[in-house]
N, C-alpha and C positions, 0 to 999 in steps of 0.2 A: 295452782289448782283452782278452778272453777265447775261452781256447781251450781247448776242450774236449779234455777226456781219455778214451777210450772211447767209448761209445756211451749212457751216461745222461745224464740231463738235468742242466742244473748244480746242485750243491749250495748251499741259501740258508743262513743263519744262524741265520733264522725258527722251521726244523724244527729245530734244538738247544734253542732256547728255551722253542719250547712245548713237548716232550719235557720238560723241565727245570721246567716252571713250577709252583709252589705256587701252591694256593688261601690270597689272603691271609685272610681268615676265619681258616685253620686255622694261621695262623706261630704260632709259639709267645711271639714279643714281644708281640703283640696281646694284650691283656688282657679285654677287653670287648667285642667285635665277635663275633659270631656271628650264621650265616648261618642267617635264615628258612625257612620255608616260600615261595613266593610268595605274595603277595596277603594277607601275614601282616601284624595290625597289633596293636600293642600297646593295653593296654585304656588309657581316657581318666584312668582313677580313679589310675594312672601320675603322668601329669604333675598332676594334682589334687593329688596328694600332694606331689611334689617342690613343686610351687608352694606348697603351705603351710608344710613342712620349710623349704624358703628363708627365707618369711618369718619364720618363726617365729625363727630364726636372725638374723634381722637385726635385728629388732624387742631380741631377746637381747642383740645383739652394742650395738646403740643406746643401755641403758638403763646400760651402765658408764659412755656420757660424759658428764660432769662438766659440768655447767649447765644440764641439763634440767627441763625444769618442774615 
């Protein structure tokens, strides 16, 4: 049961929150997330790189252990 007080319509929780809400993109724990443009995409030669960096890394990381050819 809810009764109204006055003559405005009741007050929800909703309008606190989003008054309140931070764009998560801009929290300040976030380290790496930032917000595009729309229809923004990152160049391909990106992950081309991290793909070889990995590998190159592992290949690295492989060639310490002990019984390899």
């Amino acid at each position: 049961m809810s009764a109204q007080v006055g003559g405005s319509a009741p007050q929800t929780g909703a309008h606190a929150v989003i008054a309140d809400a931070v764009d998560p993109a801009r929290r300040p724990d976030v380290l790496f997330r930032v917000r595009r443009d729309e229809g923004h995409q990152i160049s391909a030669w990106w992950m081309i790189g991290a793909f070889v960096g990995v590998s190159a890394a592992v290949i690295l990381l492989l060639s310490f252990v002990p019984g390899g050819a």
